[in-house]
C-alpha positions, -999 to +999 in steps of 0.1 A: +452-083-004+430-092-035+402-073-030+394-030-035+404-005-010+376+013-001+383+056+008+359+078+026+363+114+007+369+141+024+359+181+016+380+213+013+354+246+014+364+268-010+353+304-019+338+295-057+326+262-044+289+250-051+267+225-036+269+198-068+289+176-050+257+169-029+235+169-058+256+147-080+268+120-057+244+129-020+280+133-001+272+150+031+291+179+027+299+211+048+284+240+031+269+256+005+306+269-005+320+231-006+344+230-037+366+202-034+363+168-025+392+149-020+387+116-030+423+093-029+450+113-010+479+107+009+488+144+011+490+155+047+466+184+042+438+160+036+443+120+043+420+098+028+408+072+051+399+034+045+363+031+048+355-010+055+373-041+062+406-053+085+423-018+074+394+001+082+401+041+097+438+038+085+449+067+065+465+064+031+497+080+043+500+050+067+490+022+047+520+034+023+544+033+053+533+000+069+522-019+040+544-012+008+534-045-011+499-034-015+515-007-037+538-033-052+566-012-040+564+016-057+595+041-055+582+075-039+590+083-003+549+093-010+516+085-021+527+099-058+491+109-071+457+130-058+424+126-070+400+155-067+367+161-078+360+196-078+323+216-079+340+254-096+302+271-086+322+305-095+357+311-112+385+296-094+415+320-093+438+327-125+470+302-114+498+280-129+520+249-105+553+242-104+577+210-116+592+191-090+627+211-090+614+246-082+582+226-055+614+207-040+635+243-035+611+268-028+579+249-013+598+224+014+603+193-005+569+191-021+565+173-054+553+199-089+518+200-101+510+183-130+473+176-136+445+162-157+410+171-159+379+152-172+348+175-176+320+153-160+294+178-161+293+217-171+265+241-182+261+247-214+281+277-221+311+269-198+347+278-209+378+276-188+407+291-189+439+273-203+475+285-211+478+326-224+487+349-256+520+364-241+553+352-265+578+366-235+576+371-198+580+404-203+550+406-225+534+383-203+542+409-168+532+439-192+492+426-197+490+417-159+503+449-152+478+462-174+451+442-164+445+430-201+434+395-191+410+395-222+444+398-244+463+377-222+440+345-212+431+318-236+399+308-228+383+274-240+348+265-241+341+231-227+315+200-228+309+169-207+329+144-214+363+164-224+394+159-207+423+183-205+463+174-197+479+206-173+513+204-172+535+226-141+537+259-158+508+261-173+487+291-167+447+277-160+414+279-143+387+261-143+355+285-143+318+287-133+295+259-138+316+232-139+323+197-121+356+178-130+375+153-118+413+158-114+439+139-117+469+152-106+509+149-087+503+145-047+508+187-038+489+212-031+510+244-042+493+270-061+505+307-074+479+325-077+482+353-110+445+368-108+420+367-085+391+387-100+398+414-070+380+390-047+378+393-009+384+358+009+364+354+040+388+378+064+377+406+042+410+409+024+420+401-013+436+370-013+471+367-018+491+368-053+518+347-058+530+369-091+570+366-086+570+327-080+546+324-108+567+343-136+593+322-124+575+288-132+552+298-163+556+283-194+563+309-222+549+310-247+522+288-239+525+249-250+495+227-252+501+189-256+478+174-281+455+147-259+445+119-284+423+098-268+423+059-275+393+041-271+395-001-269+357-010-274+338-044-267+305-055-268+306-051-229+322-014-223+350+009-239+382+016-222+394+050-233+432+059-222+434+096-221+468+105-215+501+085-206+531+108-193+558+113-171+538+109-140+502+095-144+487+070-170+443+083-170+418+063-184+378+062-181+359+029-179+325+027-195+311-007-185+279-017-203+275-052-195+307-069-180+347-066-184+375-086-172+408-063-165+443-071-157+463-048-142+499-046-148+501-012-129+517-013-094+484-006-081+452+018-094+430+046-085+392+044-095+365+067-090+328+058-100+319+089-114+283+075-129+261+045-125+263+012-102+275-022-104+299-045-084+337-053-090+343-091-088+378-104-074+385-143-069+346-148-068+334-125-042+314-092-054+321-056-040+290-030-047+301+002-065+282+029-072+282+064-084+302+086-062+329+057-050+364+059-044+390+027-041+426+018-051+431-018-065+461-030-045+493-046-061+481-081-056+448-076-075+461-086-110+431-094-125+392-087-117+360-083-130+335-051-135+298-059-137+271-033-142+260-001-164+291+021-149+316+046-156+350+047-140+380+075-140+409+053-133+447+063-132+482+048-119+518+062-114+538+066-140+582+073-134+592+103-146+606+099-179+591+065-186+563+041-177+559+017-148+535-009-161+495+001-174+462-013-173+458-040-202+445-014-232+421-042-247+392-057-228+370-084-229+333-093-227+329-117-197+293-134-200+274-144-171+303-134-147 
């Protein structure tokens, strides 16, 4: 199959969630409480679904059964990544993931949570919350107990355009007034530290996960440095964000017109900004803002055409890379 894999995204309501994801991409979404949309899953709590062509209304979960070699293969008895893009109209709960060992134990063979953010839009005085102050666990259960989350949390302030690698164990929240696309492992365990004494909608504060998440949390807190590398041509940038264990995240800014190969098993692409077309073996695909599509295995090389910006991403192995997307581009005239 050489041409994209169109999804149709799906929504999760959520308590702090907003109505940007209307605004900012006209989705037709549930309520005015819509937080997450899911955008490329294969995770059985939300299934993206192929939105045009022979595969259409097959779910990702069963196009990575039935069709392997549009994945090139890839060796995961799952669909190994999860895009998100979420709308955090209020403070999202004080949390932190866990790796693969302790999601595989304790959660029923589900994979760890490590994740990515880029910021695509945020007011002007938004922060978020990322890793804390404690240098023991015991220092670390001492503030919560106390309820010193101003001691404890290490907040961040935040603008447009950042991005921000969250490894398991690391204590985060994303928080009012922001919209960010994530990156992240295929899971969807969470252990909740601090919920801001919120009721959820049965009228009951939401539950704490404070045991499991001691057990998991990084201590003290370790940021990785993100250094950003940005191949530019006179058609568009390609800036690689992170490559690590598990993901490889990039952003494609297209200006005029770039010719990729792909020497990933296969890619994830969201549009998150603009309109243009993606050109395989000659024949055009429209893309615009608010898109979602994988480029299958046997899509080694294509074309993207417009004044549009891309997050893309591909599965990494743990402990060591599994192919990337060419670093350098070049202009293509008059594609």
């Amino acid at each position: 199959m050489k041409q994209p894999i169109f999804l149709k995204p799906l929504f999760q309501e959520r308590i702090w969630g907003g109505t940007k994801l209307s605004k900012a991409y006209s989705y037709n979404i549930p309520s005015s409480q819509t937080g997450e949309c899911w955008a490329i899953s294969g995770h059985p709590n939300g299934q993206s679904i192929v939105a045009s062509g022979y595969l259409a209304e097959k779910t990702l979960g069963e196009l990575w059964e039935e069709q392997p070699a549009l994945f090139g293969h890839f060796n995961s008895d799952r669909f190994p990544l999860l895009t998100k893009i979420l709308d955090a109209n209020e403070d999202l709960s004080v949390q932190v993931h866990p790796d693969d060992e302790y999601a595989n134990t304790f959660e029923n063979g589900e994979l760890g949570k490590t994740e990515c953010w880029y910021i695509i839009d945020c007011d002007e005085d938004a922060e978020i919350i990322f890793g804390h102050h404690a240098n023991s666990k015991e220092e670390f259960m001492y503030l919560v107990g106390e309820g010193n989350w101003s001691e404890l949390l290490q907040r961040v302030k935040i603008k447009a355009g950042d991005f921000f690698y969250v490894p398991s164990g690391t204590i985060h929240a994303l928080c009012r007034g922001t919209l960010v696309l994530e990156t992240q492992q295929s899971s969807d365990t969470t252990y909740r530290v601090y919920d801001y004494d919120r009721l959820g909608q049965d009228g009951k504060p939401r539950e704490l996960h404070l045991n499991k998440a001691l057990e998991v949390i990084t201590v003290p807190h370790t940021a990785t440095k993100v250094e950003p590398a940005v191949a530019q041509t006179l058609g568009g940038n390609i800036t690689t964000f992170v490559e690590e264990d598990y993901f490889t995240v990039y952003k494609w800014d297209i200006k005029n017109s770039l010719s990729l190969t792909q020497e990933a098993y296969f890619t994830l692409a969201s549009v998150i900004s603009g309109e243009g077309e993606i050109i395989s073996e000659g024949t055009e695909y429209s893309i615009r803002s608010g898109d979602h599509f994988i480029i299958p295995n046997q899509m080694q090389s294509f074309t993207i055409r417009g004044n549009v910006q891309l997050i893309a991403s591909h599965p990494n192995s743990k402990g060591g890379r599994q192919g990337d997307m060419e670093s350098t581009a070049r202009e293509v005239a008059n594609v």
